[in-house]
C-alpha positions as CSV (number, residue, x, y, z in Angstrom):
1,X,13.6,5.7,-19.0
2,X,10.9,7.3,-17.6
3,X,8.4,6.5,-14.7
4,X,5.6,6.4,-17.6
5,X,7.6,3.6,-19.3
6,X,6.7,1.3,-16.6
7,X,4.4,-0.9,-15.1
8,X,4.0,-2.0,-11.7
9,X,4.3,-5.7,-10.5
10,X,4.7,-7.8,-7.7
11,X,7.7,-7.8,-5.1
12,X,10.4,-10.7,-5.8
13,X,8.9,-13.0,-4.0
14,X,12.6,-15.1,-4.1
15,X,14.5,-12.4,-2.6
16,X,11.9,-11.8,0.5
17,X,12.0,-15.2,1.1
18,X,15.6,-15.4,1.6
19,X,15.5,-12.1,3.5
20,X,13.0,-13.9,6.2
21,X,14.8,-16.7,6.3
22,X,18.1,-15.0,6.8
23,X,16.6,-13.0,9.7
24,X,14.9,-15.9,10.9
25,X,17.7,-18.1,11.3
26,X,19.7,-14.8,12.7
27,X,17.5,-14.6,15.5
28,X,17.9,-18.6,16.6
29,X,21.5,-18.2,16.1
30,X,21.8,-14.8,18.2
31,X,19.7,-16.3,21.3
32,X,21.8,-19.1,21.1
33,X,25.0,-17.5,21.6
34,X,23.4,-14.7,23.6
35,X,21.9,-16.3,26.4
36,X,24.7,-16.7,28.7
37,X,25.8,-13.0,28.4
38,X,22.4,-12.3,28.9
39,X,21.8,-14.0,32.4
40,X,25.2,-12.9,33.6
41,X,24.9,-9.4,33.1
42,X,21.4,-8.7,33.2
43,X,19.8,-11.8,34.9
44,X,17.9,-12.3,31.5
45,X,19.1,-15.0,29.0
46,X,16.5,-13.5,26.1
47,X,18.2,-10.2,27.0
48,X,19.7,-9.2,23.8
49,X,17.3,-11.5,21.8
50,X,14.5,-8.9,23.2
51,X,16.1,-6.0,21.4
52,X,17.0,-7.6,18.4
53,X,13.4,-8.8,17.7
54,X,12.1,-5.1,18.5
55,X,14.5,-4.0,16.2
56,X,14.0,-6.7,14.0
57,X,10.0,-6.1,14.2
58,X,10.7,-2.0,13.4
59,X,12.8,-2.9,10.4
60,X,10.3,-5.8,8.6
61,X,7.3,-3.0,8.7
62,X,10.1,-0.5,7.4
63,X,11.0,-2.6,4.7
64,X,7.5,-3.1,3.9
65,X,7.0,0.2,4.0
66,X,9.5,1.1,1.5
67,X,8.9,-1.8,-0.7
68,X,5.4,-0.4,-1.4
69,X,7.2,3.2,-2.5
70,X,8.3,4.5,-5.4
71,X,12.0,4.2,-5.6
72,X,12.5,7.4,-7.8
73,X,11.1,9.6,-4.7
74,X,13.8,8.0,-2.3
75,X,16.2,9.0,-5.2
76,X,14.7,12.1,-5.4
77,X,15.6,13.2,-1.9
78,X,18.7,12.0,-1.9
79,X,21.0,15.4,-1.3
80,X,18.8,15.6,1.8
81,X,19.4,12.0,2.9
82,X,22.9,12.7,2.5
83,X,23.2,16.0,4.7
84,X,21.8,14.6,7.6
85,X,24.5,11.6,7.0
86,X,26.7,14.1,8.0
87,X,25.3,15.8,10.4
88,X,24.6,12.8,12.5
89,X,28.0,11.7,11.9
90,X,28.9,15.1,12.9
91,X,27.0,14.7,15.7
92,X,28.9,11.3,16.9
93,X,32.2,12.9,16.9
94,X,30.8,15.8,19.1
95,X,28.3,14.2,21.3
96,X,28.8,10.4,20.8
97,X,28.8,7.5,23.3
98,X,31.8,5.4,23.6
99,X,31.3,1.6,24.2
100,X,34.1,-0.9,24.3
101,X,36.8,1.8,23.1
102,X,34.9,3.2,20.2
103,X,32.7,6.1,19.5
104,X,29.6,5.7,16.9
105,X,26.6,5.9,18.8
106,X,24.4,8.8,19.6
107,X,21.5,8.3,22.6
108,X,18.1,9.8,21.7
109,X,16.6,9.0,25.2
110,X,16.6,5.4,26.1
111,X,17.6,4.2,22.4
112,X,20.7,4.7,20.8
113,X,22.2,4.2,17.0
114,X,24.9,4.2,14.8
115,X,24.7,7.1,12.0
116,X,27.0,5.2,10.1
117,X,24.4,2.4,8.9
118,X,22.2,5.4,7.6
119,X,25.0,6.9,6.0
120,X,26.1,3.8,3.5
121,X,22.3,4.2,2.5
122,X,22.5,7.9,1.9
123,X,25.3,7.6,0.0
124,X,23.6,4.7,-2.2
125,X,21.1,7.2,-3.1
126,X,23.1,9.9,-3.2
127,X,25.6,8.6,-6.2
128,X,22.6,7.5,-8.2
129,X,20.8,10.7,-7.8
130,X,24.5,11.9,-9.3
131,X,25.3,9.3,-11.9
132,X,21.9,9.4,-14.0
133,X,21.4,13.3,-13.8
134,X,22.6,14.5,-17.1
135,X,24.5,11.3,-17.6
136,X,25.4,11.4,-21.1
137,X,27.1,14.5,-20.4
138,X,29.6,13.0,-17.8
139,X,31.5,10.5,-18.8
140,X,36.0,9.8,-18.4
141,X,38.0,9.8,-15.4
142,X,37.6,13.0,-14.0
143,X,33.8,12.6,-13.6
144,X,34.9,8.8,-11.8
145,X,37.3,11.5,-9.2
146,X,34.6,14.1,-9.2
147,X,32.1,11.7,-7.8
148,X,34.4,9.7,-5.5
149,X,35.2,13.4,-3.8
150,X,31.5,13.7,-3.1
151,X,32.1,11.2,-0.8
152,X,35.4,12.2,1.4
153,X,33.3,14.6,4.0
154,X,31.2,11.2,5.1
155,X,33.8,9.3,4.6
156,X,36.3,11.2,6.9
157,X,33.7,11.8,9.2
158,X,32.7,8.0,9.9
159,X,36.7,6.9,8.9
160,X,36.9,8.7,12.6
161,X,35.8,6.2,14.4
162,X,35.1,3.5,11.9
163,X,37.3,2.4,9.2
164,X,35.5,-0.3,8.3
165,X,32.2,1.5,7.6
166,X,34.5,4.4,5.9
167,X,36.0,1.2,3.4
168,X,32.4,-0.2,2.8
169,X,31.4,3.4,2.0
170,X,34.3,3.7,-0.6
171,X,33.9,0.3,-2.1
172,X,30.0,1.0,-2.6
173,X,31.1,4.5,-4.5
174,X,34.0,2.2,-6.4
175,X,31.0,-0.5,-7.2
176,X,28.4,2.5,-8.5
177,X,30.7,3.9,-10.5
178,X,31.7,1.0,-12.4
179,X,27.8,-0.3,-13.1
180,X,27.8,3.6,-14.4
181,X,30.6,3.2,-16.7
182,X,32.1,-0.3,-16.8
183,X,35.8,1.0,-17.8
184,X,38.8,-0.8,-16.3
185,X,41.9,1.5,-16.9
186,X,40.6,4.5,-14.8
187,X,39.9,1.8,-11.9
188,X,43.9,1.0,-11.7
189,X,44.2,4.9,-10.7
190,X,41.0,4.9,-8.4
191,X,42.2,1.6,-6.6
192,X,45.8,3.1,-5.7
193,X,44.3,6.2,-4.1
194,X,41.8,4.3,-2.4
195,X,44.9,2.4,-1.2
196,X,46.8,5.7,0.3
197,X,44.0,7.1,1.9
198,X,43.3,3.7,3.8
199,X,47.1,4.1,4.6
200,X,46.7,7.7,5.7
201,X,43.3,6.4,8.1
202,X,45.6,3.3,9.7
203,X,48.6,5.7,10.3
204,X,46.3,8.3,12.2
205,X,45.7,6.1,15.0
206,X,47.9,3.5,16.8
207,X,45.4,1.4,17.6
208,X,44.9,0.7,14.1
209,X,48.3,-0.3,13.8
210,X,48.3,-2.3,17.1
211,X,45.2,-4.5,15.2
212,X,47.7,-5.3,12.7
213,X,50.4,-6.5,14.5
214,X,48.0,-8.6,16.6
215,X,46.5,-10.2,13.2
216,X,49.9,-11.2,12.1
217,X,50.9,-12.9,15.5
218,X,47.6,-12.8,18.3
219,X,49.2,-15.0,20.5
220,X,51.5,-12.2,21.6
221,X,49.4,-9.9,22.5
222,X,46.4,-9.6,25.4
223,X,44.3,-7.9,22.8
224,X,44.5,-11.1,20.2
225,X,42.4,-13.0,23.1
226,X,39.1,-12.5,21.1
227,X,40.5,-14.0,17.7
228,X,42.3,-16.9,19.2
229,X,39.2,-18.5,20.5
230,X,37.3,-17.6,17.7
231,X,39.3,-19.9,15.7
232,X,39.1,-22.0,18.6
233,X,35.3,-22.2,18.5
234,X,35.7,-22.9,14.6
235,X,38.1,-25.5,14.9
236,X,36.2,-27.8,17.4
237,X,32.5,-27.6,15.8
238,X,34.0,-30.1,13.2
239,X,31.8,-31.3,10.2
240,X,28.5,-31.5,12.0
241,X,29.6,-29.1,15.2
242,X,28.4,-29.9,18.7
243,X,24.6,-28.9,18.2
244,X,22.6,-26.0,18.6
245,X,23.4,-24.1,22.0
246,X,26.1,-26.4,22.8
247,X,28.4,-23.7,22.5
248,X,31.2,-23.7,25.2
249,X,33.6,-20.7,23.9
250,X,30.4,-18.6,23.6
251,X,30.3,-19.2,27.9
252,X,32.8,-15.9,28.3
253,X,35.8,-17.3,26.0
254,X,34.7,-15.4,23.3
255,X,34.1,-11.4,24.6
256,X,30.5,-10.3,23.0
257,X,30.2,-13.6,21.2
258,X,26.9,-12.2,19.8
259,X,28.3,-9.2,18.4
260,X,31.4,-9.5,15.3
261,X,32.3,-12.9,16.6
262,X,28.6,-14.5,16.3
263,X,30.4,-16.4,12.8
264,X,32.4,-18.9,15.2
265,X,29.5,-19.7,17.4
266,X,27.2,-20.5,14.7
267,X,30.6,-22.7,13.4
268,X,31.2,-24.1,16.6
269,X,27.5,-25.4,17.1
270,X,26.8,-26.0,13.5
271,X,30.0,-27.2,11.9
272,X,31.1,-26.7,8.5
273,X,27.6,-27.5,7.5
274,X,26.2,-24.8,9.1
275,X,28.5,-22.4,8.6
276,X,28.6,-23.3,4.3
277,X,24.2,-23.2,4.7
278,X,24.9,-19.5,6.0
279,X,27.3,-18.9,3.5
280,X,25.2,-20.6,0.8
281,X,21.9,-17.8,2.2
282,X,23.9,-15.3,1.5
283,X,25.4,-16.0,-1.7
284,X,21.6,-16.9,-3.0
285,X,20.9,-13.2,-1.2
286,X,23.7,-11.1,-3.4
287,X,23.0,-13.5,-6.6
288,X,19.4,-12.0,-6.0
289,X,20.2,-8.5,-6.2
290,X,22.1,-8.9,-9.0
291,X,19.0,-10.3,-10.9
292,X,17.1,-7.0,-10.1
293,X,20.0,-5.0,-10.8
294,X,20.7,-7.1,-14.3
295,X,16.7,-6.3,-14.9
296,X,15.9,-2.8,-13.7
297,X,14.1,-1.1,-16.4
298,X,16.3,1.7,-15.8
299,X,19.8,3.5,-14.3
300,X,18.5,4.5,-11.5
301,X,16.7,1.0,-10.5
302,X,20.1,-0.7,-11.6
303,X,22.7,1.6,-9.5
304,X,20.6,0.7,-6.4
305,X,20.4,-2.6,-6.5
306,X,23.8,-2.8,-7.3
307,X,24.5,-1.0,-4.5
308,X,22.6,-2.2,-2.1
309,X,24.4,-5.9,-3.5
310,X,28.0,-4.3,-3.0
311,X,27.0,-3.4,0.4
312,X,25.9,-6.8,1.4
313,X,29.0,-8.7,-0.2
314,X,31.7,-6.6,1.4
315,X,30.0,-6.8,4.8
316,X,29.4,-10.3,5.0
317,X,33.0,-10.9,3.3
318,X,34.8,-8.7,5.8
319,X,33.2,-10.4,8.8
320,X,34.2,-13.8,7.9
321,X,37.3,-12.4,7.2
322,X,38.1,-11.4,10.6
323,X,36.3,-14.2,12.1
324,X,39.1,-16.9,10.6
325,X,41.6,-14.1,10.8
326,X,42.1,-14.0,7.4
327,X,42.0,-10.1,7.6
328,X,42.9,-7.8,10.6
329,X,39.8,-7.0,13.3
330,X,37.4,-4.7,11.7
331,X,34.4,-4.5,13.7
332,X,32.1,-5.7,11.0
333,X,28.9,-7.3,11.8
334,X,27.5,-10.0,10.0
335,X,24.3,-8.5,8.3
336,X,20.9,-10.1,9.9
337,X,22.5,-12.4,12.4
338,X,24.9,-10.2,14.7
339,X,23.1,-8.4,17.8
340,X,22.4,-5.0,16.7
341,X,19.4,-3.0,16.5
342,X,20.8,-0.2,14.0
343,X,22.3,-2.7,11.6
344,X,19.2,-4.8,11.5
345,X,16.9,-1.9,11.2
346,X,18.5,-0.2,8.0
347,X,19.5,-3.5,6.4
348,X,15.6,-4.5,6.3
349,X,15.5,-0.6,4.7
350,X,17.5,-1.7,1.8
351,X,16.2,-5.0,1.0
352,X,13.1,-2.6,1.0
353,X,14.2,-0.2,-1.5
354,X,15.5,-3.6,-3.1
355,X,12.1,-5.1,-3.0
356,X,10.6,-1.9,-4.6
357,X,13.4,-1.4,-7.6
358,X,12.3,-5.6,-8.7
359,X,8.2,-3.7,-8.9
360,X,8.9,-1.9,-12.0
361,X,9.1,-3.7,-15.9
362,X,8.9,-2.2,-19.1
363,X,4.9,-3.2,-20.9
């Protein structure tokens, strides 16, 4: 349907309250297990709490910004969007910075960011800039592999470094193109060569299969360290957990507590209480998106939010995942509550673009 077709109204007021809560609560949760890192390494215990709130501070007026646009002009520019996806990631592989053995940040002077985070929104835009162009015209499986190939350069690029991002990236393209054309037989054949060319990414490097080994037995290796008192911290919070900065894995037992690992923290000060609240956020957050998604007044509106939704539930899944080693170590943060400035930044983006598809009804 067209632009004409529509009328503007007010943001969802439901899902940006849960979106400030959830960053709220991120930022208590992230001092807290922070603060000891903090004064160790650089004499400041509101270290890292400092950057996330700059960031966090850069991302709010973002998503404001965006909320306030037309979605269809984001849309519009999407082939653009997507080109410099790959030319940043490009960049990364070339020029990149390399913390704690991997390589996804690039330095613009004194501030750095990962590529990757602006790449799973490129290529939200991208596929529905792809899917509602002429759809009536491409329809069957070879459209489904068509699209999905649109994806491989990014996705080999950022599968580099990052096969976790390189997985989210594919699911969000498997997630679009169902919305698009909700057919389950052509899915079988998509979902085994999504399976093989995960396969091929693990067999390409042996630290990839080292991870795997130390997920199926961590106590036998020095690298399972991290996971073993993560479930450690998990195990001793208990029902209620020991209160709020009462943490004592997050005190150098647990490496960069306040990065992929913040889950157990949170668990070990919080309990199971805690931890199901958090859980129960971000379920209302996803069951949000699907309500715009469910009521876009058009494709383009409902492929967003339903990838923007995707996103969210496969990164929140896969970092609690790894948390009670349920999966092998990913590197997956845990959107709006792990330390980091790029994450936080371009999730704020997409709730934006979120907040902008829920402004448009049908008179």
């Amino acid at each position: 349907m067209g632009r004409e077709g529509k009328r503007e109204r007010r943001s969802d007021g439901i899902l940006l309250f849960l979106v400030l809560l959830l960053t709220v609560c991120g930022l208590v949760f992230l001092y807290s297990t922070s603060a000891y890192n903090g004064r160790v390494k650089f004499h400041d215990s509101a270290y890292y709490f400092k950057k996330q709130i700059f960031a966090t501070s850069l991302g709010l007026m973002g998503m404001y910004l965006v909320s306030c646009m037309d979605y269809h002009i984001l849309v519009r520019f999407a082939p653009f969007f997507y080109l410099v996806s790959i030319f940043l990631s490009l960049a990364v592989l070339l020029f990149g910075d390399e913390y704690n053995g991997s390589k996804r940040w690039l330095s613009l002077g004194p501030l750095s960011f990962q590529p990757s985070e602006f790449a799973k929104v490129a290529v939200i835009l991208l596929l529905t800039w792809v899917m509602t162009r002429g759809r009536e015209k491409k329809q069957g499986f070879l459209h489904m592999v068509g699209t999905m190939m649109l994806l491989f350069p990014i996705v080999g690029l950022v599968g580099t470094n990052n096969l976790s991002t390189a997985v989210i990236i594919l699911g969000i393209g498997v997630i679009l193109i169902f919305v698009s054309d909700p057919r389950y037989l052509p899915f079988v054949g998509i979902g085994a060569a999504g399976i093989l060319f995960i396969g091929f990414f693990l067999s390409m490097a042996s630290y990839r299969l080292e991870r795997l080994a130390i997920w199926r037995n961590p106590e036998a290796y020095e690298k399972g360290f991290q996971t073993i008192q993560g479930l450690y911290a998990i195990g001793s919070g208990g029902i209620f957990g020991r209160g709020l900065g009462s943490s004592l894995q997050k005190l150098g037992f647990v490496p960069e507590a306040q990065n992929d690992m913040i889950f157990s923290i949170i668990c070990e000060e919080t309990g199971l209480v805690g931890a199901c609240l958090v859980i129960f956020l971000f379920g209302l957050l996803i069951w949000r998106l699907m309500v715009i998604a469910a009521n876009a007044k058009d494709l383009s509106g409902a492929l967003i939010a339903a990838g923007i939704l995707g996103h969210m539930a496969m990164q929140v899944i896969l970092n609690i995942a790894v948390v009670t080693n349920t999966i092998p170590n990913t590197g997956i943060t845990l959107p709006f509550v792990s330390y980091g400035g790029t994450s936080v930044l371009f999730l704020l983006g997409e709730m934006g673009i979120a907040l902008s598809v829920s402004r448009y009804e049908e008179p």
